[in-house]
LUMPALUM-166634 format. One record per atom (N, C-alpha, C, O): residue in three letters; residue number from 0; y, z, x. Coordinates in pm, whole numbers, plus 50000, padded with zeros to 5 digits. Layout:
<nodes>
(ALA, NUM, (Y, Z, X))
...
</nodes>
This chain:
<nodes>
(UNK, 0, (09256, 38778, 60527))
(UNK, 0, (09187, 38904, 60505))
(UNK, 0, (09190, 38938, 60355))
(UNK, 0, (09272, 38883, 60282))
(UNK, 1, (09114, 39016, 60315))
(UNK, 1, (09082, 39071, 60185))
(UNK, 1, (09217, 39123, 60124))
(UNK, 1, (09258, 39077, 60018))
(UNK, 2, (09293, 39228, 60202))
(UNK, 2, (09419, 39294, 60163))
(UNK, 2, (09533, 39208, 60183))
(UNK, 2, (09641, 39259, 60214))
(UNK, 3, (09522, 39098, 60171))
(UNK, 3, (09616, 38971, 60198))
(UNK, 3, (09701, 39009, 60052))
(UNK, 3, (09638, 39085, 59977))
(UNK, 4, (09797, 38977, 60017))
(UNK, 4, (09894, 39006, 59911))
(UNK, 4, (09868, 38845, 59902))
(UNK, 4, (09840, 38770, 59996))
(UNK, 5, (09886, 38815, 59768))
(UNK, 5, (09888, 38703, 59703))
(UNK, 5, (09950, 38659, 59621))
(UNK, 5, (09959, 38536, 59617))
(UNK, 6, (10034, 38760, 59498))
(UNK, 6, (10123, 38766, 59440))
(UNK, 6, (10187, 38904, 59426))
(UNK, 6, (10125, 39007, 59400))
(UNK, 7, (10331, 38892, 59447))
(UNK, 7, (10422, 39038, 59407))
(UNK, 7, (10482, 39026, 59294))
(UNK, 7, (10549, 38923, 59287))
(UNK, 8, (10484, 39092, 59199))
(UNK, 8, (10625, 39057, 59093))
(UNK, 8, (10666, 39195, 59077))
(UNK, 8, (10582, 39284, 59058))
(UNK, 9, (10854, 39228, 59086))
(UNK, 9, (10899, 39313, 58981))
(UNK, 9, (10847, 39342, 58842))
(UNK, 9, (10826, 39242, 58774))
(UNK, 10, (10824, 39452, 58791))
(UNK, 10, (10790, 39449, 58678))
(UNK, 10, (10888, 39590, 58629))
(UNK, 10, (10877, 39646, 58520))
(UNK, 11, (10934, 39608, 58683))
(UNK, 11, (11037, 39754, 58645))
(UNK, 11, (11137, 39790, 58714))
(UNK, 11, (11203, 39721, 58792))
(UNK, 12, (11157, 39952, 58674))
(UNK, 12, (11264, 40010, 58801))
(UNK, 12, (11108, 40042, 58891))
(UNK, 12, (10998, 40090, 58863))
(UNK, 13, (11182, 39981, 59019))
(UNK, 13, (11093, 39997, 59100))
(UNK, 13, (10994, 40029, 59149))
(UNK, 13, (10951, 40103, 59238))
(UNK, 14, (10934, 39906, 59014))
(UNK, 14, (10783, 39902, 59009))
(UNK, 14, (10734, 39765, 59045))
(UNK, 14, (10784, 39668, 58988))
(UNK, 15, (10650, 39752, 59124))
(UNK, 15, (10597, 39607, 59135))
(UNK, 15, (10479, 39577, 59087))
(UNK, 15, (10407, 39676, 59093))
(UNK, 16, (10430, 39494, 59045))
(UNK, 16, (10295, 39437, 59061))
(UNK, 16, (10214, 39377, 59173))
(UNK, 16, (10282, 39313, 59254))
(UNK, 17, (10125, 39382, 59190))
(UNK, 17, (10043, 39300, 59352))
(UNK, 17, (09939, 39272, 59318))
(UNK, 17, (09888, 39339, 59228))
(UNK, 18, (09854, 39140, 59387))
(UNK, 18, (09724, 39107, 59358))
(UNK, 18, (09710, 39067, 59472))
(UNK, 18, (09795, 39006, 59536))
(UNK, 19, (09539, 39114, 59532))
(UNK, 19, (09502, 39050, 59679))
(UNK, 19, (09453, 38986, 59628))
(UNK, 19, (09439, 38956, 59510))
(UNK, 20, (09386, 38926, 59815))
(UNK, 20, (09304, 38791, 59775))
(UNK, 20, (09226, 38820, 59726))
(UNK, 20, (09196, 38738, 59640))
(UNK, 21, (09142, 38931, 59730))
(UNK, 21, (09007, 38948, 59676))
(UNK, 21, (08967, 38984, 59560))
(UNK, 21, (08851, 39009, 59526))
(UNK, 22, (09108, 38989, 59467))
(UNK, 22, (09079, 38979, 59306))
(UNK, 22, (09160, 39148, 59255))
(UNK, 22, (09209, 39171, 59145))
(UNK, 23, (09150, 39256, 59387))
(UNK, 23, (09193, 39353, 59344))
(UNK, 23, (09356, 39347, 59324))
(UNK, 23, (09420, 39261, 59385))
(UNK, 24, (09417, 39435, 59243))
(UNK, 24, (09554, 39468, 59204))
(UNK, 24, (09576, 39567, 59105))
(UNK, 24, (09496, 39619, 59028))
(UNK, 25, (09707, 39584, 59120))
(UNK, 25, (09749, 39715, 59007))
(UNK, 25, (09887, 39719, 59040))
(UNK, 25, (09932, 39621, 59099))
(UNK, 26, (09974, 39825, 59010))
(UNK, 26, (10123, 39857, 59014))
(UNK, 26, (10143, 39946, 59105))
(UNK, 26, (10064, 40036, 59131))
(UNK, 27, (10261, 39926, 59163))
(UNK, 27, (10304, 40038, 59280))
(UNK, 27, (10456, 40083, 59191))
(UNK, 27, (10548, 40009, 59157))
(UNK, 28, (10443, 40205, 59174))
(UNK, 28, (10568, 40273, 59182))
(UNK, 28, (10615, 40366, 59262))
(UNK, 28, (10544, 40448, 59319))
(UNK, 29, (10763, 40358, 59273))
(UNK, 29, (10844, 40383, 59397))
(UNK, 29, (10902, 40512, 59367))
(UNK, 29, (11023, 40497, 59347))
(UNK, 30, (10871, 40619, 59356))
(UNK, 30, (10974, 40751, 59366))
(UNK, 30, (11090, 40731, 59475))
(UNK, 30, (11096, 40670, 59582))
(UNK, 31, (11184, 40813, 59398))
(UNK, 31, (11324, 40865, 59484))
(UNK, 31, (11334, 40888, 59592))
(UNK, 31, (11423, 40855, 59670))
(UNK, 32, (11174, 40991, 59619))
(UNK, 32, (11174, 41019, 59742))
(UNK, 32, (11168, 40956, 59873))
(UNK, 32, (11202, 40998, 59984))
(UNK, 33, (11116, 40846, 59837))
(UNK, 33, (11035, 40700, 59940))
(UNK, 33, (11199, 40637, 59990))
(UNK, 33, (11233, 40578, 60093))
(UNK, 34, (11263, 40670, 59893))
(UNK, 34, (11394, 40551, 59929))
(UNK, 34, (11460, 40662, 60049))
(UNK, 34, (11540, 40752, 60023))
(UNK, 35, (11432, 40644, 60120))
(UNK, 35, (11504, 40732, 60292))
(UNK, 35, (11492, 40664, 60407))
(UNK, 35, (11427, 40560, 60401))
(UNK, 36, (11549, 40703, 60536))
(UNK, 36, (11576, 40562, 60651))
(UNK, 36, (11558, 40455, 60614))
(UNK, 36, (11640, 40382, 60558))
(UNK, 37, (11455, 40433, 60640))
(UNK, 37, (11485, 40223, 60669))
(UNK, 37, (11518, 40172, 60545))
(UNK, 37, (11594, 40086, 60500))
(UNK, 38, (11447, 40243, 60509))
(UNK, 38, (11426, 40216, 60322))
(UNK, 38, (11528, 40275, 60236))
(UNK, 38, (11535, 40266, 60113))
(UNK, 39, (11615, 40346, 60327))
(UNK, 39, (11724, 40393, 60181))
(UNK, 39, (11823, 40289, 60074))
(UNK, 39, (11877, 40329, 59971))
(UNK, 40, (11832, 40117, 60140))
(UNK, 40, (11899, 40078, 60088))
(UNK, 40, (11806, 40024, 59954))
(UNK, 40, (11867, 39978, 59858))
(UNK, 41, (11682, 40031, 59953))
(UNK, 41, (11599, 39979, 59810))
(UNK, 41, (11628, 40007, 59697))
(UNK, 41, (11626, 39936, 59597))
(UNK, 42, (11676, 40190, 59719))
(UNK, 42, (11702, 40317, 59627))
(UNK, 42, (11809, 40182, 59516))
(UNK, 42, (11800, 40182, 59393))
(UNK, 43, (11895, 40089, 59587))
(UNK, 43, (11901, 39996, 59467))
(UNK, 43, (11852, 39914, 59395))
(UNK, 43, (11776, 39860, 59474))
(UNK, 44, (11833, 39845, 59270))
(UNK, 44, (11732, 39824, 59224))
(UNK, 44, (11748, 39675, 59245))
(UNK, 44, (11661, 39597, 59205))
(UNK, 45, (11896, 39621, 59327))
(UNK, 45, (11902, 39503, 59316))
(UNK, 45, (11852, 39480, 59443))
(UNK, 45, (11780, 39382, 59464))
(UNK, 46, (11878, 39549, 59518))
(UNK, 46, (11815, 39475, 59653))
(UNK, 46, (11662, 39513, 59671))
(UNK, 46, (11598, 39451, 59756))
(UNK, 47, (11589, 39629, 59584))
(UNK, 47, (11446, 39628, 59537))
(UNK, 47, (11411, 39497, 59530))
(UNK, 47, (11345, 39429, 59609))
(UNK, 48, (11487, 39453, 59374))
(UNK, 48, (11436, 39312, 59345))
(UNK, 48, (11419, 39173, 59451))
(UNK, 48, (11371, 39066, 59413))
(UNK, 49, (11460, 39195, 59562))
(UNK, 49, (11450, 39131, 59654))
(UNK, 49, (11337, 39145, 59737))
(UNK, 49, (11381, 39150, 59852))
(UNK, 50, (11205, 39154, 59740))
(UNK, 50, (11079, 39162, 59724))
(UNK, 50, (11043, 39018, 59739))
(UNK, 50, (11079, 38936, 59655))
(UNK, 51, (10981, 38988, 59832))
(UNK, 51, (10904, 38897, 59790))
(UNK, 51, (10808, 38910, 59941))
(UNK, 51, (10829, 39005, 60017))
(UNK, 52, (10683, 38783, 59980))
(UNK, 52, (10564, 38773, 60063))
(UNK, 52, (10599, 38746, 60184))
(UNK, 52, (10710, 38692, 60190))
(UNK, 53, (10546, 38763, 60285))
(UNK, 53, (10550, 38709, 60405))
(UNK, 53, (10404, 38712, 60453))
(UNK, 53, (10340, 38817, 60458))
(UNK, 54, (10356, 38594, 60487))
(UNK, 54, (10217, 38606, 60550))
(UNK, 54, (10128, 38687, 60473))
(UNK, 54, (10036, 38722, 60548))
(UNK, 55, (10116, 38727, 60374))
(UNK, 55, (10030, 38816, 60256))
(UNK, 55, (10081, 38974, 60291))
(UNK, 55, (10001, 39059, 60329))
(UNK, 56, (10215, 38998, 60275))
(UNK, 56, (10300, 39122, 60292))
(UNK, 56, (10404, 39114, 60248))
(UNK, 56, (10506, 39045, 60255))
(UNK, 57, (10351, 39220, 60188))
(UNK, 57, (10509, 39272, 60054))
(UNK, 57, (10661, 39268, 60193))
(UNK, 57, (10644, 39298, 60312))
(UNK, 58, (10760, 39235, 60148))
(UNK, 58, (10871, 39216, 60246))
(UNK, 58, (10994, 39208, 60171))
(UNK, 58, (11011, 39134, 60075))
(UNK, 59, (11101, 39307, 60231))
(UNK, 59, (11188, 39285, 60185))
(UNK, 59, (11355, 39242, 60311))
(UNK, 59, (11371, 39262, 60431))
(UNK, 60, (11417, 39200, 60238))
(UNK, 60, (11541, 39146, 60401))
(UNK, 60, (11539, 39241, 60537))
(UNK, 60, (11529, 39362, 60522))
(UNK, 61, (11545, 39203, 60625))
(UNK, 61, (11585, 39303, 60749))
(UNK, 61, (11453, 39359, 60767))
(UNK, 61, (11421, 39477, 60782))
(UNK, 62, (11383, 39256, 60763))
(UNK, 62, (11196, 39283, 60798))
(UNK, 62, (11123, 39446, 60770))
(UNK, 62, (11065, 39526, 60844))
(UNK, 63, (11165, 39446, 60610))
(UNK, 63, (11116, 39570, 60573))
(UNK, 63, (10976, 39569, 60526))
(UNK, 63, (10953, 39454, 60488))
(UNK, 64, (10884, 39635, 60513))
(UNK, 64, (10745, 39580, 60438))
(UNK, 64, (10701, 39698, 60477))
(UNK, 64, (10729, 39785, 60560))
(UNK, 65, (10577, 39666, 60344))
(UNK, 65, (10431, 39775, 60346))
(UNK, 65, (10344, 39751, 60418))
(UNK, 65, (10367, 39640, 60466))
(UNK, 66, (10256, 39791, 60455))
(UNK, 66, (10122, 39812, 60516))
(UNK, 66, (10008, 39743, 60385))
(UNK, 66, (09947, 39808, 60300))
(UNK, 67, (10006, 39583, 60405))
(UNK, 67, (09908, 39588, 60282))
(UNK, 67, (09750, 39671, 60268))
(UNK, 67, (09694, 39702, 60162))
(UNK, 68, (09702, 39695, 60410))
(UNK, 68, (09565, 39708, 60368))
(UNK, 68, (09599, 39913, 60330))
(UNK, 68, (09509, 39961, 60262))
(UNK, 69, (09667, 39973, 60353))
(UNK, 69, (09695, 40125, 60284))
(UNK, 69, (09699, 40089, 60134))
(UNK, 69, (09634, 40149, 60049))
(UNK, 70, (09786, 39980, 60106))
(UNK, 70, (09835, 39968, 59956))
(UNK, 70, (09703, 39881, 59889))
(UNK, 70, (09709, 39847, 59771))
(UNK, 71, (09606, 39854, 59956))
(UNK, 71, (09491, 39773, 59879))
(UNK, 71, (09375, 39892, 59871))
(UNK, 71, (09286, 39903, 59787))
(UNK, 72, (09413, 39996, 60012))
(UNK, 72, (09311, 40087, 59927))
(UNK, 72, (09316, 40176, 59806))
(UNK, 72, (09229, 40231, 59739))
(UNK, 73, (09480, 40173, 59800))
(UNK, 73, (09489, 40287, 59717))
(UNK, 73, (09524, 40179, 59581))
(UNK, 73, (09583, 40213, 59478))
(UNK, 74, (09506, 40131, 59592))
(UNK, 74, (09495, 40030, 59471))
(UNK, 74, (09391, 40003, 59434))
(UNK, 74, (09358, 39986, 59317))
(UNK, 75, (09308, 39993, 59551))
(UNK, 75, (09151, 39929, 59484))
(UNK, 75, (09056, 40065, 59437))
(UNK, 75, (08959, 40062, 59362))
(UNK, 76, (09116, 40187, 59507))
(UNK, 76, (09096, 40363, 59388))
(UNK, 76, (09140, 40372, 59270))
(UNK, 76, (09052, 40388, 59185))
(UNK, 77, (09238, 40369, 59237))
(UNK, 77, (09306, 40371, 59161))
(UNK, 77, (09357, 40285, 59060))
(UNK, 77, (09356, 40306, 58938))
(UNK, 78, (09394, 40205, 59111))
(UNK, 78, (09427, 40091, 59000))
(UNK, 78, (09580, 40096, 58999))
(UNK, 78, (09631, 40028, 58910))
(UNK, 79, (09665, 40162, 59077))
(UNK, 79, (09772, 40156, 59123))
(UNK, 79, (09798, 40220, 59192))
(UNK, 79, (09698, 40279, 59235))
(UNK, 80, (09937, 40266, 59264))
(UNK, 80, (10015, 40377, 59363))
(UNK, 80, (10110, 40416, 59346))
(UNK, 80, (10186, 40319, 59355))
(UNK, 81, (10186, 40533, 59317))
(UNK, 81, (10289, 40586, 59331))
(UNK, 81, (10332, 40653, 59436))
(UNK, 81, (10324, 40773, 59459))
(UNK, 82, (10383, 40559, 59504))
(UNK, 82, (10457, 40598, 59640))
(UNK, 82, (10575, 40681, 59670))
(UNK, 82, (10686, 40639, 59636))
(UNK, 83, (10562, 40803, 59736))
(UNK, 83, (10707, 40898, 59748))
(UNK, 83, (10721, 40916, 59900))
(UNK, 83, (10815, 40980, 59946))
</nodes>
């Protein structure tokens, strides 16, 4: 699919980079606020960095992940996301 993730990279405090298949990408940054339940252990930046793809989805240990096609629209508006 179009919102397929194709490459992730760290590029900050918990900021990533992403590119779909379809050429779109930009940066996602992570507010404070986002790091809660499932997700509270990210709030570190080392196990952030533990990021990487599954099947064209951002993923992190203990089968955490985004919703790529939310994060391709608001990427393909914008040109990035700041997620809280």
């Amino acid at each position: 699919m179009d919102w397929d993730v194709v490459n992730v990279q760290v590029i900050g405090a918990h900021t990533l980079f992403v590119r779909f298949r379809d050429g779109v990408q930009g940066e996602m940054q992570f507010k404070p606020s986002f790091f809660q339940g499932v997700f509270s252990r990210l709030a570190d930046q080392k196990a952030f960095e533990d990021v990487r793809l599954v099947d064209g989805v951002v993923t992190w240990p203990d089968e955490l992940d985004l919703a790529p096609d939310a994060m391709h629209d608001e990427i393909g508006r914008h040109g990035r996301w700041t997620v809280e």
